[in-house]
N, C-alpha and C positions, 0 to 999 in steps of 0.2 A: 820533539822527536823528529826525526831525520828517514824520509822516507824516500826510497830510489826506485825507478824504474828504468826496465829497459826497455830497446826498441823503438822508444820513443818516435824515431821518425818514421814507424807505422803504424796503421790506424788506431789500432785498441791500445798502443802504450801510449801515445798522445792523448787518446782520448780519458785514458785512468788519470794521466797527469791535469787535466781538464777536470776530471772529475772531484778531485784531490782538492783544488782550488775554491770550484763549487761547493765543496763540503766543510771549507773552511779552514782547509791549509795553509801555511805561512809561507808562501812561494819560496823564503828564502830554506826554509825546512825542507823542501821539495827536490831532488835531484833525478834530473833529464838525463838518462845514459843511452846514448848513441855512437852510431861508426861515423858517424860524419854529421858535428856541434852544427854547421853550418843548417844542416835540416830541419834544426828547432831553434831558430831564429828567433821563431816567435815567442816560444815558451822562454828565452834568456832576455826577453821585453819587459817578459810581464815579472821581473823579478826570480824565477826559477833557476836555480847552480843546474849548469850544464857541463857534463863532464863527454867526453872520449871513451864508451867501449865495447869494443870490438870481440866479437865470440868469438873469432879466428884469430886473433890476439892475445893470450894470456897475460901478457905483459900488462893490460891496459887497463884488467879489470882488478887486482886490488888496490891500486890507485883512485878508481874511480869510484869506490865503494867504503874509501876512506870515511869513519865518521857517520856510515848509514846502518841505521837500526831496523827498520824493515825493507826488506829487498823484494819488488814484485816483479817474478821474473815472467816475463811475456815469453812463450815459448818461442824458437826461433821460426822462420818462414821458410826453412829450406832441406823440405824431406829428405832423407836419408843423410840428414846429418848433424842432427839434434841433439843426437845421445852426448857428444862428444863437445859439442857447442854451450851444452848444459853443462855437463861433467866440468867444463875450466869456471863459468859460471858459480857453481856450487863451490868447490874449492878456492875462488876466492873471495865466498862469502866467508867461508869458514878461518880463512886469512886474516881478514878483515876483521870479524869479531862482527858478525854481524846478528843480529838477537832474534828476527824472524824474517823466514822465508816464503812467500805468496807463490804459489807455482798455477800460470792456465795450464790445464790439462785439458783431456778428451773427455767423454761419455763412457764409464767404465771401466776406464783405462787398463784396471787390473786385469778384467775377466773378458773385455768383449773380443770381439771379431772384425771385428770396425778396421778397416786397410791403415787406418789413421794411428791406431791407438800403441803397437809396440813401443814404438818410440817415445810417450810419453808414460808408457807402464815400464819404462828403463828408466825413465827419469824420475818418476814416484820412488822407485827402490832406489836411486843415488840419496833421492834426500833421504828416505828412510834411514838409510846407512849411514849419514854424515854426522848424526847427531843435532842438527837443525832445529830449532822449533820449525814446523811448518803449518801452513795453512795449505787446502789443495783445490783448487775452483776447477771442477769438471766442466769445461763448459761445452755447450750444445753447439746446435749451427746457427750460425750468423744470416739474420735475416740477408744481408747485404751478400750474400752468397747469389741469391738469386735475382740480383739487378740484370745479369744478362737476359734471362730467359725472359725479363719484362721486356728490354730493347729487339729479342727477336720478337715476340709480339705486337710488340708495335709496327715491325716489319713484313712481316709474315702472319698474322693474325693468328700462329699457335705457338704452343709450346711443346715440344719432342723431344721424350726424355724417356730411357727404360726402367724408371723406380715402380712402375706397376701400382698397382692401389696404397705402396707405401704413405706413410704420413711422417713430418716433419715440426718439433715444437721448436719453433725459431723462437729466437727473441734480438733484437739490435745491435750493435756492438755498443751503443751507448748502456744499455743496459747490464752488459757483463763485465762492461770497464766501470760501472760504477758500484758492481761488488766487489770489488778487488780494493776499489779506492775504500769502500765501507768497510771489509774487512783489514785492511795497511792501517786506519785510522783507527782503529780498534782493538789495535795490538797495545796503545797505552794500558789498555786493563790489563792487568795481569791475569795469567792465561786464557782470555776471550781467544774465540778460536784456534787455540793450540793444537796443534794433531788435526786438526777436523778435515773432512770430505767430506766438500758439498757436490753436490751433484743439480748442476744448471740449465735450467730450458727455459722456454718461452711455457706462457700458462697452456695455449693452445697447438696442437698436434692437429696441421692443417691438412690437406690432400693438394697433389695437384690440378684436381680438377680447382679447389677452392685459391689457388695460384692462380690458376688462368681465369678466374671469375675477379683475384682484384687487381688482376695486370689488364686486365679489361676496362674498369674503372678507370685504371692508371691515363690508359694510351686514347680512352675514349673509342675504342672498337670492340667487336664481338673475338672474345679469344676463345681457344677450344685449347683443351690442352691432348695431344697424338700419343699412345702408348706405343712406346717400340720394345721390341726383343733385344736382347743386351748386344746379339751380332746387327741387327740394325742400326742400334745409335752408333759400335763402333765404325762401322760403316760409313754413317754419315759423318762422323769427327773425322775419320782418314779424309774423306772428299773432300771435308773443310779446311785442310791442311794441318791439322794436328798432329804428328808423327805418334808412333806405335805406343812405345810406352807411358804418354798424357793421355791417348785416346784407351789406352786400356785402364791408366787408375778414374777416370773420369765415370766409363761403365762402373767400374769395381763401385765406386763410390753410391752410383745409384742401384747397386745391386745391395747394398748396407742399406740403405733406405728402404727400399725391396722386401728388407728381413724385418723390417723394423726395426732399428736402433738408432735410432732418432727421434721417436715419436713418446719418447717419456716425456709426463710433468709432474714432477719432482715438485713443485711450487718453491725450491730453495729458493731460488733467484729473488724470486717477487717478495720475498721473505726478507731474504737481506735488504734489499734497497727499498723495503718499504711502500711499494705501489706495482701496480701489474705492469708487465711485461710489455715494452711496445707492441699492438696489433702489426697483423703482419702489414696490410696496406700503408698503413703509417709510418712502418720502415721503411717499406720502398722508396714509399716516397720524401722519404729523408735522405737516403744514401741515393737517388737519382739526382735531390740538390745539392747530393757533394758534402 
């Protein structure tokens, strides 16, 4: 069976293809889809068909999807324009004849409020619409989100952020790239997760105070973590140079943390790949070794 990812040459489709490996895929079964071959040098070392394609590209992608049975499509990195990036995506899976569709999604995608989430609750309704099989990985936030606020700690000995007593159930990106490889692998059953939506976090829904207690650990100093009002941190983003519209989804973002929608544990994750959730310190300090 012939399994393709995209994105490849960023972190979480690299790491499913990694994953894929470790679980005992046949590199040459394995297809690397990127905008530029050249960034997964590595993965066409190790045996992996690396092909060419490109979201903004239609042309590139039922070419590159020639011969691939499940397709795990990494959503794209470039808000406000996903829908569309997807949409050529999907349509030449459907070209191609491709037999299942892996889609990351968001937390909720259908229903929530999350600044993140329209755009992949458009993307859920394309595949819904194509006729697809599909599988759909909800997935949570990425511990490696917060490697910054460990570096200003280190620097500044806190962390200032206006999520308020929000809590957050991270888990790794090693972790949600290796359901997606368990569920790609898994589509040889016939209909093993077919249709399904899972909905993915980390086991534990931590606080910031319990951030600034393991970027403390991390950096070897006392961290405190500072609660600001949502016009405070925008404040502090402008003075840091962030122009208007970053410094305002950056609030927005801790303002969803705020409400809580973040702080589910679903236990899917841990479910699928068979072992708990990296702890949060543990991520850190995995994604501060790169």
């Amino acid at each position: 069976m012939t399994i393709a990812v995209t994105g490849t040459s960023g972190h979480l489709g690299h790491l499913v293809v990694e994953s894929l490996l470790a679980r005992g895929a046949a590199p040459a079964d394995v297809v690397a889809l990127a905008r530029s071959t050249a960034k997964v040098a590595d993965l066409a070392a190790r045996g992996v068909v690396v092909r060419e394609a490109d979201y903004d590209r239609p042309e590139t992608l039922v070419p590159a999807l020639d011969g691939v049975e499940v397709l795990v499509l990494v959503s794209g990195s470039e808000v406000g324009r996903r829908v569309p990036q997807h949409q050529a995506v999907i349509e030449a899976a459907k070209g191609a004849g491709v037999g299942r569709v892996v889609y990351t999604s968001a937390p909720h995608a259908d229903t929530s409020p999350l600044i993140l989430a329209p755009e992949h609750k458009a993307t859920e309704e394309l595949l819904a619409a194509s006729g697809l099989s599909t599988t759909v990985l909800r997935n949570g936030w990425y511990t490696e989100n917060y490697l910054g606020d460990v570096q200003q700690a280190r620097e500044t000995g806190e962390i200032a952020r206006s999520v308020g007593d929000g809590r957050v159930a991270s888990a790794s990106r090693k972790d949600y790239a290796e359901a997606a490889a368990v569920v790609a692998l898994d589509a040889r059953r016939d209909g093993a997760h077919d249709d399904a939506v899972y909905e993915l976090s980390g086991d534990v829904a931590w606080s910031f105070d319990d951030l600034a207690a393991a970027a403390a650990e991390i950096v070897d100093r006392p961290v405190t973590y500072r609660r600001l009002t949502a016009d405070e941190h925008r404040d502090a983003l402008l003075a840091a140079g962030l122009d208007e519209g970053t410094a305002g989804f950056v609030v927005a973002l801790d303002g969803d943390t705020r409400a809580g929608l973040l702080d589910e544990t679903s236990g899917d994750l841990a479910r699928l790949i068979g072992r708990p959730t990296t702890p949060l310190v543990e991520g850190l300090r995995q994604g501060l070794a790169g």
